[in-house]
C-alpha positions as MATLAB code, in Angstrom:
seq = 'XXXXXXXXXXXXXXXXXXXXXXXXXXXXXXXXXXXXXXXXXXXXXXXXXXXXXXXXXXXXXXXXXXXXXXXXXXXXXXXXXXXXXXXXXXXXXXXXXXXXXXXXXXXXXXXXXXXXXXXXXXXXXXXXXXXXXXXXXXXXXXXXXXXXXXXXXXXXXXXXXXXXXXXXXXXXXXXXXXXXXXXXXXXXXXXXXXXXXXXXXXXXXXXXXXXXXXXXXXXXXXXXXXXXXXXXXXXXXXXXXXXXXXXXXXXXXXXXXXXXXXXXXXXXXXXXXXXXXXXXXXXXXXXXX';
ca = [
     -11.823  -27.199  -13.172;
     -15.304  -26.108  -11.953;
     -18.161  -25.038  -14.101;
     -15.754  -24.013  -17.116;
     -17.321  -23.563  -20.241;
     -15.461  -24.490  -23.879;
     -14.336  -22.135  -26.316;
     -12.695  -22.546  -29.235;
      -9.054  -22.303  -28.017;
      -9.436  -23.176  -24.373;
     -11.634  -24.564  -21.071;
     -12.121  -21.297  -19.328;
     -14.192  -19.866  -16.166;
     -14.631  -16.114  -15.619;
     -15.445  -13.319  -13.696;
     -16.109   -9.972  -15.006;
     -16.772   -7.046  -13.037;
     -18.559   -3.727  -14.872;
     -16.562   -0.788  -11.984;
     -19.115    1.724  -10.845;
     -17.715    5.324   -9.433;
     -17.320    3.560   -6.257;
     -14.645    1.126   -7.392;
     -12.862    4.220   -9.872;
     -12.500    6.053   -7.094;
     -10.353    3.538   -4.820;
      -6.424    2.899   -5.718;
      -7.370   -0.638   -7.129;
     -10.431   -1.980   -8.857;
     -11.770   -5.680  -10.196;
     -12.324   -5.600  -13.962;
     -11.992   -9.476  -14.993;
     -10.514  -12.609  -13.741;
     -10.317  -16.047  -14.857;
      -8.455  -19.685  -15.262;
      -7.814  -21.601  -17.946;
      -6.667  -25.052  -19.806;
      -5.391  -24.389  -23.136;
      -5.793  -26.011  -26.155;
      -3.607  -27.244  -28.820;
      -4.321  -24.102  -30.802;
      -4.338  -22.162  -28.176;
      -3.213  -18.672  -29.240;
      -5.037  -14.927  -28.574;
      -3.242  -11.575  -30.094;
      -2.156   -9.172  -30.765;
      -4.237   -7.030  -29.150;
      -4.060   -3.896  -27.132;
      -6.925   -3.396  -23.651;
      -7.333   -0.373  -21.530;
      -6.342   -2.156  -18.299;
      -3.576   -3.935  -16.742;
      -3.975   -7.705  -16.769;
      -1.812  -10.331  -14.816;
      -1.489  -13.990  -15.775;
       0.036  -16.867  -13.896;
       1.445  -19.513  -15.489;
       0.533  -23.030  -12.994;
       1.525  -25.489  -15.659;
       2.719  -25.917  -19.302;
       4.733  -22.916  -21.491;
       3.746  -20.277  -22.941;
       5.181  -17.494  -25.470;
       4.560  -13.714  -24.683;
       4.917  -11.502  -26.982;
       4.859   -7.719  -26.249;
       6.468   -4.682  -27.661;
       9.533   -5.812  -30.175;
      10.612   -8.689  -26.981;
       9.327  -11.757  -26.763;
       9.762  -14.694  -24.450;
       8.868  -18.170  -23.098;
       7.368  -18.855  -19.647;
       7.000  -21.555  -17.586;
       5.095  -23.141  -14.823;
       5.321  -20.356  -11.856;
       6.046  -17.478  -13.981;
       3.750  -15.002  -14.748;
       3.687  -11.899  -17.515;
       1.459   -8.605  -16.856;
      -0.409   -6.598  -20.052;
      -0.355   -3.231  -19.395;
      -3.056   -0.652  -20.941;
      -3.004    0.352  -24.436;
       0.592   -1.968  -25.421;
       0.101   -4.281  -27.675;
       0.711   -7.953  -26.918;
      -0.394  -11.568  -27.915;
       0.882  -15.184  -26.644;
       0.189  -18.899  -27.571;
       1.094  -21.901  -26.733;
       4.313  -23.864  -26.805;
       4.412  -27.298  -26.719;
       5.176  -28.953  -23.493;
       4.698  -32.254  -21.605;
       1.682  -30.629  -19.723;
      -0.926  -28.750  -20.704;
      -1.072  -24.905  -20.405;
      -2.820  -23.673  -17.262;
      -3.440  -20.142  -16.330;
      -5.000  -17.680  -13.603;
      -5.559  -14.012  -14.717;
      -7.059  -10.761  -13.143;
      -7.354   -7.627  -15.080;
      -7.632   -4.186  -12.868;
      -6.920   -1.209  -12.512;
      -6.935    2.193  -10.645;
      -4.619    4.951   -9.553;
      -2.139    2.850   -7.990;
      -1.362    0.708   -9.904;
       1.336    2.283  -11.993;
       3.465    2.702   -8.562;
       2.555   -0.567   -7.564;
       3.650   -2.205  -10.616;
       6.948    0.201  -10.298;
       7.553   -1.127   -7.159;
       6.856   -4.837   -7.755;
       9.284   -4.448  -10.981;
       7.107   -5.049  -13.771;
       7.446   -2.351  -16.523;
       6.533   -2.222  -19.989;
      10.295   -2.678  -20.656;
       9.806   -6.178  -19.002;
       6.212   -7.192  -18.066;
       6.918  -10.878  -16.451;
       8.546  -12.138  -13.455;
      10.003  -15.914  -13.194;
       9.059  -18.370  -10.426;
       6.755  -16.252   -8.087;
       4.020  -18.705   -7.596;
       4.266  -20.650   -4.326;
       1.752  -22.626   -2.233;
       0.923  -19.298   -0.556;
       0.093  -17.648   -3.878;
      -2.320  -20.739   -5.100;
      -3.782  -20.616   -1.610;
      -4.934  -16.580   -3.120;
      -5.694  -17.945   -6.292;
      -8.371  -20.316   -4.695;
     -10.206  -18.068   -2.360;
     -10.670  -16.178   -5.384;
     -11.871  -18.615   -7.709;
     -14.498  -19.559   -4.608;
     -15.902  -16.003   -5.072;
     -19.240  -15.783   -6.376;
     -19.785  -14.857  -10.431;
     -21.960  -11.528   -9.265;
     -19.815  -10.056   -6.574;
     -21.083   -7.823   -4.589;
     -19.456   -4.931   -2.695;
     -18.161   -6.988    0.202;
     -16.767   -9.455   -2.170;
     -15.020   -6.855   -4.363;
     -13.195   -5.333   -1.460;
     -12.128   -9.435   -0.283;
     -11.119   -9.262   -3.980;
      -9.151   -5.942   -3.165;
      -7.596   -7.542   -0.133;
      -6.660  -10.399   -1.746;
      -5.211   -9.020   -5.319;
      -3.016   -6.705   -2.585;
      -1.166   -9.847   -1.032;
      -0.536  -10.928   -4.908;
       1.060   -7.666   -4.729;
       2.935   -8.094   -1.676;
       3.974  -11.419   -2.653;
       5.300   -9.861   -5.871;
       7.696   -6.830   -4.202;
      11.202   -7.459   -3.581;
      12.308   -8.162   -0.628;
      14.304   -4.659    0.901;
      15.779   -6.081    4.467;
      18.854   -4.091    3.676;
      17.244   -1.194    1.984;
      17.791    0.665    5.494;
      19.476   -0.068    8.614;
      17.165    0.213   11.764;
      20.556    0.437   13.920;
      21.411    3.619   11.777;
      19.960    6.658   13.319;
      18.552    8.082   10.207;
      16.437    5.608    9.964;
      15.174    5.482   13.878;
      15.268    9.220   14.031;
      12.762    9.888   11.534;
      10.884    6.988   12.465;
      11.195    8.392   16.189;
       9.611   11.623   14.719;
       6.709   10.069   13.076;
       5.768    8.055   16.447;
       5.792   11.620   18.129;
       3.663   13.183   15.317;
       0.951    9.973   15.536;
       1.022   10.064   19.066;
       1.224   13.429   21.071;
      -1.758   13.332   22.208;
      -1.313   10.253   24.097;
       0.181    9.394   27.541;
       3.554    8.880   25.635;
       7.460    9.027   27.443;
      10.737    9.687   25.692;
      10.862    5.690   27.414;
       7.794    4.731   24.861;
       9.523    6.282   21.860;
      12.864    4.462   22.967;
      11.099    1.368   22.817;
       8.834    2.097   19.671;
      12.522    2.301   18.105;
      14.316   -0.159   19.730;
      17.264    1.933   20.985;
      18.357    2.702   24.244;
      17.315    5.265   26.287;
      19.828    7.305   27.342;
      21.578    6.846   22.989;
      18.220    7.500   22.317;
      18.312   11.259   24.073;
      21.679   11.923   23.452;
      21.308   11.510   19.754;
      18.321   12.841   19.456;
      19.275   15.985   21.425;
      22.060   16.210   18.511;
      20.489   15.836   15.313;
      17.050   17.788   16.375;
      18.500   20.003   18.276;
      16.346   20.046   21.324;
      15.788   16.552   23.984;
      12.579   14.229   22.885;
      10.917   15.405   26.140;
      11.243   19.197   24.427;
      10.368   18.195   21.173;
       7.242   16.080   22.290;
       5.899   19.323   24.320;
       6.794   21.468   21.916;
       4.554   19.410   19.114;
       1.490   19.420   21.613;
       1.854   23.160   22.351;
       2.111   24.359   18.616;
      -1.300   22.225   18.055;
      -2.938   23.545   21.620;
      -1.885   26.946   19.958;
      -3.410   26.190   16.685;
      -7.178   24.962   18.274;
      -6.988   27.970   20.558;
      -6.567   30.464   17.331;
      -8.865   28.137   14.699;
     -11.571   26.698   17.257;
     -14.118   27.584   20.156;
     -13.070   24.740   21.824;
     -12.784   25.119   26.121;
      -9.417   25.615   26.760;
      -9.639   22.510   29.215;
     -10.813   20.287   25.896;
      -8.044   21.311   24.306;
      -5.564   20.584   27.033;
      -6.727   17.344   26.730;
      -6.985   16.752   23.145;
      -3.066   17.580   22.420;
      -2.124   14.937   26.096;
      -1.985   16.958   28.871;
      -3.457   15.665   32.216;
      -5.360   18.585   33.147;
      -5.578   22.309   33.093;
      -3.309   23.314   35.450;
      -0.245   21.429   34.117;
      -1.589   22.737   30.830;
      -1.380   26.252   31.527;
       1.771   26.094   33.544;
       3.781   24.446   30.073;
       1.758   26.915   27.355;
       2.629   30.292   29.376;
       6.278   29.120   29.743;
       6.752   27.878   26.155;
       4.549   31.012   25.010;
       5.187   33.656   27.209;
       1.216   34.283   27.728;
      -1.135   32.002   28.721;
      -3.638   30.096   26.532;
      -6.524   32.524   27.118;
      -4.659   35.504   26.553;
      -3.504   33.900   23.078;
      -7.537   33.327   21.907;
      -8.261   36.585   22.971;
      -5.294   38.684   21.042;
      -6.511   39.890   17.828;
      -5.283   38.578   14.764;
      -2.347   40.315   13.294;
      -2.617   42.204   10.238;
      -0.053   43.622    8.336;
       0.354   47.517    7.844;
];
């Protein structure tokens, strides 16, 4: 290890972080990190801390305690603290030494984050998650400087997020992409994203991987209208809203929501609308008697 410093139970290096209302205000947020060699009476606890804390076990055992549970992890596991539980762990003896890589953090999403990576306080480890991929992570971090400054603390964010990522479960079957409740509503959000671009019911076929004429037909079914409806009828419900909200030229606004120009524009509003677009900006607004 690099520039560690001894302590009575342990070689250690840290990093610790004092958030500002920049960092409390983002989904994440650095408090502390460090890694460690352990020594033979190597034991912290119990204690209780106002932020979540994740340790990695790279070699040796170690016995986590939390709640009423208890249990002993090995090289590749790892066990998270979570604010305000109570928790301690020490050493267990082992042909190599106890090494560990922590980061306390925390921030709004964390709770769903540990929710969806499985870690609960009913069981706050995970067994054999660290891989070459993870120690590559735990380097670039340990490279950071001791004072990290803003850019560094959102590398830090970028990198405790693929810890995260590496920690999820892997869903492949969680939904069927053949299955068209899955391409339908992922058809819809395409449409929603993109009106007001030089999209075709072809490009949203594609974007979803099913053919184009299934594509239509089942879409026509379950929506109840044909994509090329649908995608007009999205970009002339928002053309109607910027006529009735903004002082936007009608002609900005016929580009804004995709159309080509005016004309075409005008043609499509007055026969989806019944008026055209000027008439619309000009009605007064309706008030009830």
């Amino acid at each position: 290890m690099i520039s560690v410093q001894e302590y009575s139970h342990e070689y250690a290096d840290r990093w610790v972080h004092e958030a500002d209302s920049f960092d409390t205000a983002g989904g994440l947020y650095f408090v502390h990190m460090g890694h460690n060699v352990a020594k033979s009476n190597y034991s912290l606890g119990p204690r209780r801390t106002g932020h979540y804390t994740i340790h990695f076990v790279r070699e040796g055992r170690v016995r986590f305690l939390y709640g009423s549970q208890e249990v002993i992890l090995g090289k590749g596991d790892m066990f998270c603290k979570f604010p305000h539980v109570p928790y301690s762990y020490r050493l267990v003896s082992s042909e190599s030494r106890l090494r560990m890589i922590w980061f306390g953090f925390n921030g709004s999403q964390v709770p769903e984050l540990m929710t969806m990576a499985g870690i609960t306080p009913e069981l706050m480890y995970q067994r054999k998650v660290v891989d070459p991929d993870l120690e590559s992570v735990f380097h670039q971090m340990t490279q950071l400087p001791k004072n990290l400054g803003r850019k560094q603390l959102i590398l830090w964010n970028s990198l405790m997020l693929r810890i995260f990522a590496k920690l999820l479960p892997d869903r492949k079957a969680e939904a069927d992409p053949r299955m068209p409740d899955f391409w339908l509503k992922k058809s819809l959000d395409f449409i929603h994203t993109c009106y007001a671009e030089k999209i075709t019911v072809s490009d949203i076929a594609a974007y979803v991987n099913i053919h184009r004429t299934h594509f239509s037909k089942t879409f026509t079914e379950q929506i109840g209208m044909p994509p090329v409806k649908y995608l007009q009828k999205v970009r002339l419900d928002q053309a109607a809203q910027l006529l009735k909200e903004t002082s936007m030229p009608v002609t900005e606004i016929a580009l804004t929501v995709g159309y080509p120009d005016l004309f075409s524009f005008t043609r499509a509003f007055t026969r989806q609308l019944g008026c055209p677009p000027s008439r619309l900006r000009s009605a007064p607004p309706f008030t009830a008697p």
